[in-house]
C-alpha positions as CSV (number, residue, x, y, z in Angstrom):
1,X,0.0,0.0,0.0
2,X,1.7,3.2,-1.0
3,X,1.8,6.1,1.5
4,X,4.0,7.5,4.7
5,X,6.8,4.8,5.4
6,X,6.9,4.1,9.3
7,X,10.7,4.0,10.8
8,X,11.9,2.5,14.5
9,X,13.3,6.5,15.0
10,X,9.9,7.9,14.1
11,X,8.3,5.7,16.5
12,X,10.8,6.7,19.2
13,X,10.2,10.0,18.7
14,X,6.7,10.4,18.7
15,X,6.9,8.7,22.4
16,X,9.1,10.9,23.3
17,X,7.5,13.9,22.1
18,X,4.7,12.5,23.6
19,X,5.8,12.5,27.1
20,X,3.9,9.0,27.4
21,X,6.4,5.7,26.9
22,X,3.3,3.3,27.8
23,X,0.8,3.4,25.3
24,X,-2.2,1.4,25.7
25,X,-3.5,-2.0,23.9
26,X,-6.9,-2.8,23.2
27,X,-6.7,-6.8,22.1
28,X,-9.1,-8.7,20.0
29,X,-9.5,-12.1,19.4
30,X,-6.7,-12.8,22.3
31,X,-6.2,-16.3,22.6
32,X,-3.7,-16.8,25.0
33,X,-2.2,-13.7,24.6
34,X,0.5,-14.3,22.4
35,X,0.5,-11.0,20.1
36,X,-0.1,-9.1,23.3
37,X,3.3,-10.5,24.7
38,X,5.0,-9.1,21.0
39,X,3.2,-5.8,21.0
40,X,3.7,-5.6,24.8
41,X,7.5,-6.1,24.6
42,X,8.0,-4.2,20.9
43,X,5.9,-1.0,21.7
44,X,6.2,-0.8,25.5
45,X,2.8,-1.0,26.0
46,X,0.2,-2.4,28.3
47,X,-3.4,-4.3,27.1
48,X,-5.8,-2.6,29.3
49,X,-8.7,-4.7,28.3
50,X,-9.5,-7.7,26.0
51,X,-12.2,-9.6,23.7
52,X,-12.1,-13.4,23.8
53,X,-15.2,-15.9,23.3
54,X,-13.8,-18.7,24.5
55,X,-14.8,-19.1,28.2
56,X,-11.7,-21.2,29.3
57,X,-9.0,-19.2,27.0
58,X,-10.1,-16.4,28.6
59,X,-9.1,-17.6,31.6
60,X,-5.8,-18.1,31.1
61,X,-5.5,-14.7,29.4
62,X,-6.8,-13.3,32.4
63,X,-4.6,-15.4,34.9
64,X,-1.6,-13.7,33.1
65,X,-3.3,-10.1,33.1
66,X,-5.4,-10.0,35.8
67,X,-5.7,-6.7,36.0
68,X,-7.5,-6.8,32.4
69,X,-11.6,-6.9,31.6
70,X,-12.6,-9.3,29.2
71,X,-15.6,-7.6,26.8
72,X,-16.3,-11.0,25.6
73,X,-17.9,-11.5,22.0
74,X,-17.0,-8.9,19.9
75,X,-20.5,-8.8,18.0
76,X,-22.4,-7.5,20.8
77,X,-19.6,-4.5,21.9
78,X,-21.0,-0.9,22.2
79,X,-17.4,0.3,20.9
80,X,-19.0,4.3,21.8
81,X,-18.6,3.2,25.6
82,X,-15.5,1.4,25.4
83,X,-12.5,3.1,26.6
84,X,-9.9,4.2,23.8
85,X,-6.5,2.6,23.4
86,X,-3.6,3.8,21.1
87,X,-3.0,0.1,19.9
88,X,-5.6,-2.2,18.6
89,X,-4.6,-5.7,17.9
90,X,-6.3,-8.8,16.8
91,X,-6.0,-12.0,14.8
92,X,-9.6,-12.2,13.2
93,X,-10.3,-15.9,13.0
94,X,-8.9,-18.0,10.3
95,X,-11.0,-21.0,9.4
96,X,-12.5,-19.7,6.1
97,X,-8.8,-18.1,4.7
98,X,-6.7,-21.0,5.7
99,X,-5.1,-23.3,3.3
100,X,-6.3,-26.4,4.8
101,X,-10.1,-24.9,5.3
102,X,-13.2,-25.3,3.1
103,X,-11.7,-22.0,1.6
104,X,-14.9,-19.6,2.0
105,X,-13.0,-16.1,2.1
106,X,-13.2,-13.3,3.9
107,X,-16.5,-13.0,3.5
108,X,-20.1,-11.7,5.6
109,X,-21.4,-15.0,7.3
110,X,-18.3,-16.5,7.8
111,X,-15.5,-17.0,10.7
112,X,-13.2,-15.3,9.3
113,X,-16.3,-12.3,7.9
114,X,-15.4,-10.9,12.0
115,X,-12.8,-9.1,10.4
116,X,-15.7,-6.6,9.7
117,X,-16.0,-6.4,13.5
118,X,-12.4,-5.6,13.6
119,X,-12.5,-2.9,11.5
120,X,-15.7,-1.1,13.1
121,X,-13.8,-0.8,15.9
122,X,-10.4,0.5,14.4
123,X,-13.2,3.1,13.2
124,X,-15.2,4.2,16.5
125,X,-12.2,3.7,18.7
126,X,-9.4,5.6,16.3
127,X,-6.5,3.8,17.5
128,X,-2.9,5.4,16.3
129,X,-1.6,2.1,15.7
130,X,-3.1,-1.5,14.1
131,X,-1.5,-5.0,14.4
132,X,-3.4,-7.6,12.6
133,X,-1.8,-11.3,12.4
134,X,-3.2,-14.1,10.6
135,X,-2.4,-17.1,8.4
136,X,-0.7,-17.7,5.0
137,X,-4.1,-18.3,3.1
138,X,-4.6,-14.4,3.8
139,X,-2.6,-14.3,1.0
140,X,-4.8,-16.7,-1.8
141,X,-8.3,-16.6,-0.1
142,X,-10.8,-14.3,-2.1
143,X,-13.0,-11.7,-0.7
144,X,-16.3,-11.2,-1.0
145,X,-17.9,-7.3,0.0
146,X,-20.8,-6.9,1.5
147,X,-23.2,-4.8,-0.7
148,X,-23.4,-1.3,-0.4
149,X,-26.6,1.1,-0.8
150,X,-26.7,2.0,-4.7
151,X,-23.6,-0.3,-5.1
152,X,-23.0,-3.2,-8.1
153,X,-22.8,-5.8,-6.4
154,X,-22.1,-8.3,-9.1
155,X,-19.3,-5.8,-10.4
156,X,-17.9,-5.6,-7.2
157,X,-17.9,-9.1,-6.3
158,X,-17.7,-10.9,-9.7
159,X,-18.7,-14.5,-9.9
160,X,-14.9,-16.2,-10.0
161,X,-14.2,-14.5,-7.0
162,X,-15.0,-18.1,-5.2
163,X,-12.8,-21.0,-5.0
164,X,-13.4,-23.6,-7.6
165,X,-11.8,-27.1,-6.4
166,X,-8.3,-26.2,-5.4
167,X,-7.8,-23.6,-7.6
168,X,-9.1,-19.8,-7.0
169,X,-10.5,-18.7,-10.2
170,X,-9.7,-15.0,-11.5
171,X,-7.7,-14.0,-8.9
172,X,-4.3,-12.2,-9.3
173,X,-1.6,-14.4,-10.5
174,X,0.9,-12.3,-8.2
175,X,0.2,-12.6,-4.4
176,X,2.9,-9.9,-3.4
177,X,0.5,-7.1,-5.4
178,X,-2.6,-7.3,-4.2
179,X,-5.6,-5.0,-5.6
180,X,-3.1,-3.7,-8.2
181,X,-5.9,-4.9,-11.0
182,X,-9.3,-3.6,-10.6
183,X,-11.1,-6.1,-12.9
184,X,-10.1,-9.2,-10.5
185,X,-11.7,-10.0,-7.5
186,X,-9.5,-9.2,-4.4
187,X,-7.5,-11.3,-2.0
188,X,-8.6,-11.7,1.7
189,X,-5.4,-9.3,2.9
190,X,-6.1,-7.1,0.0
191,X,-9.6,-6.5,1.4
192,X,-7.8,-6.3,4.5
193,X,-5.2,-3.5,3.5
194,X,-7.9,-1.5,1.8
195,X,-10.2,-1.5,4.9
196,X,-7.2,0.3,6.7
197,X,-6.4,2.5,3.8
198,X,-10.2,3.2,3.8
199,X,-9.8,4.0,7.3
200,X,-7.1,6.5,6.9
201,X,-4.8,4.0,8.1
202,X,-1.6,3.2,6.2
203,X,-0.1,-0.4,6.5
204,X,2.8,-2.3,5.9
205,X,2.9,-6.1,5.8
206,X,5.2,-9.0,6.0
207,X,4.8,-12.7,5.9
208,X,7.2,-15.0,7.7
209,X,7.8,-18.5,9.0
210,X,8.7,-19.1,12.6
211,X,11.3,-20.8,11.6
212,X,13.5,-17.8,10.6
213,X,13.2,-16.8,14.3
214,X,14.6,-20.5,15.0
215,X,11.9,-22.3,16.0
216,X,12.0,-26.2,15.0
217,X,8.8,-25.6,12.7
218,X,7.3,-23.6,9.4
219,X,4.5,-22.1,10.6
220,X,4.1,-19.0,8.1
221,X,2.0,-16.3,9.2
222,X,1.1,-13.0,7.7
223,X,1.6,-9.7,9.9
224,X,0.6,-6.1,9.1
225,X,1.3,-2.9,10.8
226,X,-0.8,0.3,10.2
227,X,-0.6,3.5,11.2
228,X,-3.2,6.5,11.3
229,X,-1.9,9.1,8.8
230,X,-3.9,11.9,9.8
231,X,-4.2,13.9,13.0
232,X,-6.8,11.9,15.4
233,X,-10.4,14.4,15.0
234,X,-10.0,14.5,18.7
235,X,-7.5,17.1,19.5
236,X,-4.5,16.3,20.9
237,X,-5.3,12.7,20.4
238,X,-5.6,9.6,22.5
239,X,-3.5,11.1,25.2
240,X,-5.9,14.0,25.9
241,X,-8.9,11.7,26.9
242,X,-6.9,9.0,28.7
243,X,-8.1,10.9,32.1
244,X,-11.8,10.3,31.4
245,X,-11.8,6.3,30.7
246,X,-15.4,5.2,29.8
247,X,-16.2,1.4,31.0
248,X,-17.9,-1.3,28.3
249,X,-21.2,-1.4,27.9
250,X,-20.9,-4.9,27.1
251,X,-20.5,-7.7,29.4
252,X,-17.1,-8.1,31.7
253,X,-16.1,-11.2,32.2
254,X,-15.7,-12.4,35.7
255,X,-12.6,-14.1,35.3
256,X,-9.8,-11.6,37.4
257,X,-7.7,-13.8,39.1
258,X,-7.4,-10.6,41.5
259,X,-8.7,-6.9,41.9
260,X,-8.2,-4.6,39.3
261,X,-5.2,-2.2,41.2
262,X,-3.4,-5.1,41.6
263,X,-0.5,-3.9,38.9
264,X,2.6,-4.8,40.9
265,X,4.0,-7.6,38.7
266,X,7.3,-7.8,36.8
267,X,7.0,-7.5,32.5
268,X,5.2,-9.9,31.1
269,X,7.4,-10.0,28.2
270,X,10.9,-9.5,29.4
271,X,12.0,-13.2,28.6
272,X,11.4,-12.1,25.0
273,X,14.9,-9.8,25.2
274,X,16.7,-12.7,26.3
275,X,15.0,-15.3,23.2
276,X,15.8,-12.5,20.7
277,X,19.3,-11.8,22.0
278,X,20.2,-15.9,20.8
279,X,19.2,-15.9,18.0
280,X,21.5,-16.8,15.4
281,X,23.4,-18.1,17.9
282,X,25.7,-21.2,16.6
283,X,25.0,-24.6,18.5
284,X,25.8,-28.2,18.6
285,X,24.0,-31.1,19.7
286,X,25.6,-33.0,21.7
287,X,25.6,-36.8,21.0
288,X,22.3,-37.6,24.2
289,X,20.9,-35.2,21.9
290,X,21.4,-37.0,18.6
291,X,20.5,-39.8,19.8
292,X,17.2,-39.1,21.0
293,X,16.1,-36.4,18.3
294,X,17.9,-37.9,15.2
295,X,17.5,-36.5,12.1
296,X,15.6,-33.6,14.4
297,X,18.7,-32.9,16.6
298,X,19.7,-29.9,15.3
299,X,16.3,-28.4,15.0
300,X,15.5,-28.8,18.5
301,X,18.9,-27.7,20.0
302,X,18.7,-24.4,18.6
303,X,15.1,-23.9,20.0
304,X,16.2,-25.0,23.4
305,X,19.3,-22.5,23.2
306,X,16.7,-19.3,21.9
307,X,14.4,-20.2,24.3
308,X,16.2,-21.0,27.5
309,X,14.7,-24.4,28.1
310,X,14.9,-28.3,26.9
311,X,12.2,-30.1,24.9
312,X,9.9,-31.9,26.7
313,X,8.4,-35.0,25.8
314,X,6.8,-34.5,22.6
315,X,3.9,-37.4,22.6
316,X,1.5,-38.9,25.5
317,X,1.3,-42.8,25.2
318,X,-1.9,-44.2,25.2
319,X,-2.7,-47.5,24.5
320,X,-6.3,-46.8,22.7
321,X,-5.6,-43.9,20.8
322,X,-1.8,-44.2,20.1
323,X,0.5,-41.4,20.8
324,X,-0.5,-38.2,20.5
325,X,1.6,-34.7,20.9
326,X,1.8,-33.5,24.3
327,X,0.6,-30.0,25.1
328,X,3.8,-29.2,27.4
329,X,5.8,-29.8,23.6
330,X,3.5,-27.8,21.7
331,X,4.0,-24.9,24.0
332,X,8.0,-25.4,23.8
333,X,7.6,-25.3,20.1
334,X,5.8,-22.2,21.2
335,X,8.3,-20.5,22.8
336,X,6.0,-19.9,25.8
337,X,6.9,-20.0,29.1
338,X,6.5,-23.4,31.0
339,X,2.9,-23.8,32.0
340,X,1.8,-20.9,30.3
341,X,-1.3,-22.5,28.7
342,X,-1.3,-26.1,30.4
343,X,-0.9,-24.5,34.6
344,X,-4.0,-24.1,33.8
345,X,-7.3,-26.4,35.1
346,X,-9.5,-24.7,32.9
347,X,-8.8,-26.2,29.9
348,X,-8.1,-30.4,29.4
349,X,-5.5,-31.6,27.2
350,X,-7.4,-31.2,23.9
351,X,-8.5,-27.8,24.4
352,X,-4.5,-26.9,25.0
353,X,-3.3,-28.0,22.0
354,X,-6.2,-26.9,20.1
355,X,-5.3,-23.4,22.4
356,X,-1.8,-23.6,21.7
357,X,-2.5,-24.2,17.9
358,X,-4.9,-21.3,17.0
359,X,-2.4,-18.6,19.1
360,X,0.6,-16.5,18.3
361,X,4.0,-17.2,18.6
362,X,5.1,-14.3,20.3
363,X,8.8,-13.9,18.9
364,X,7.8,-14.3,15.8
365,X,5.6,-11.5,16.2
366,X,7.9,-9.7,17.5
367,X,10.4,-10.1,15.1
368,X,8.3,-8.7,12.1
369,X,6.4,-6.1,14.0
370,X,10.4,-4.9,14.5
371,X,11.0,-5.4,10.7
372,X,8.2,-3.2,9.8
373,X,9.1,-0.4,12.6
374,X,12.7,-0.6,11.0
């Protein structure tokens, strides 16, 4: 998207100039809290409230940020009585972009159609900064638009603009410019990207695979990064009405481990530092190590140097079902801190992994939220 390239110094000035180093994170779609940790650590910022469906989820993202309301389904959010942030993050869902979905699109109806949610909030909440994350099909999915007064709707959304089989018909043979040809329908992140620009946001993007931050796994996912480009209609902005916080109208979840002043607690995301400050680091397995990973070895010992910790074991025996992966593995391959998903009694083994599956892995978000800063 062309317009006003955003750089780590402008960013570091503007908090400067502002006075203000802790901006303020509105989170949507928050899992486990995985892009919080990146934005957290990246922007020094704080998530001052949240939006997650998922009863049990949302209580391990409040066990971690207790201090934090949950505004629960995003659908039913009064956005005019919801207090303003000056970061608003989500991963809309990703069922009906992924590759290995039923390939429906960003489309109204549909899982992934939230996104619309998404961006009426970016709209009444004017938020300086957006962080959207989401997965690799953002990039081949098609969109469909929801119908306008007086608009052409069969011009607009033409009738190859759904998949056909495995293929996506009419689409843009070039992935890497998206909505460059008006006669084609769009992809899901060019919808996306135009959203933003139609909300006077500009936006950079990047898609990478976790393992270029050295995790033993692919995991591509798509990140963008937008920015408001005009002065906020407020004023002075965000930080002008920060004294005067207005609560949700919608429901808060009841799921505070303790009272909202209770703020005395070290950086969530300080471990982050140290996981970023090995990477590229060289190792060797050692031979206990080759000989229980194989082929895997040398995978697995750079993830336990990054990320401070050895591998678990990676499967639970069971004699009806076979082995299946444990959830203490998936959240090494995570990069999470121990026990951050499975401490918790909320969720059973299934749930974790299905948890641990659908969140962010938070130096990977980290590293391209820096790449686009920079």
């Amino acid at each position: 998207m062309p317009g006003t390239t955003v750089t780590g110094a402008d960013f570091m000035h503007d908090l400067d100039a502002s006075g203000d180093s802790e901006l303020r994170i509105g989170s949507l779609f928050s899992g486990y809290g995985g892009l919080d940790l990146a934005v957290e650590h990246v922007f020094n910022a704080q998530t001052v409230w949240f939006s997650e469906i998922n009863e049990p989820v949302a209580r391990v993202f409040s066990s971690h940020w207790p201090e934090v309301p949950n505004l629960g389904d995003i659908t039913t959010i009064d956005w005019s009585q919801v207090e303003p942030v000056d970061i608003l993050i989500g991963g809309f869902p990703c069922q009906d972009v992924s590759t290995v979905g039923k390939r429906a699109g960003l489309a109204p109806g549909t899982r992934s159609g939230l996104w619309a949610h998404m961006a009426a909030a970016i709209d009444a909440l004017q938020p300086e900064w957006v962080v959207i994350e989401n997965v690799r099909g953002l990039l081949s999915s098609p969109a469909t638009r929801p119908p306008a007064e007086g608009d052409d709707h069969d011009r607009r959304n033409p009738g190859d603009a759904t998949p056909d089989g495995a293929t996506l018909r009419g689409l843009e043979s070039d992935p890497w410019h998206l909505g460059d040809d008006a006669a084609r329908p769009l992809r899901a992140l060019g919808a996306v990207l135009g959203d933003l620009a139609d909300l006077r946001l500009d936006a950079r993007w990047i898609g990478l695979p976790a393992s270029l931050v050295g995790a033993p796994h692919q995991r591509f996912r798509v990140f963008a990064l937008a920015r408001r480009t005009v002065p906020h209609p407020a004023g002075d902005g965000l930080l002008t009405r920060r004294g005067n916080p207005r609560p949700s109208a919608s429901e808060t979840r009841d799921d505070r481990a303790v009272a909202p002043d209770h703020r005395l607690r070290a950086p969530r995301a300080s471990w982050l530092t140290e996981q970023e400050g090995r990477i590229g680091d060289p190792v060797v397995p050692d031979r206990r190590t080759v000989q229980r990973w194989g082929r895997y070895a040398d995978a697995i010992t750079r993830w336990e140097h990054i990320i401070g910790r050895p591998a678990p074991t990676p499967a639970l025996l069971n004699d009806a079902d076979g082995p299946r992966p444990a959830p203490a593995f998936v959240e090494w391959l995570m990069g999470l801190p121990t026990g951050w998903v499975t401490d918790s009694d909320e969720l059973t083994q299934n749930q974790q992994i299905t948890a641990l599956g659908n969140g962010v892995q938070p130096l990977q978000a980290a590293l391209a939220l820096s790449a686009l800063l920079d």
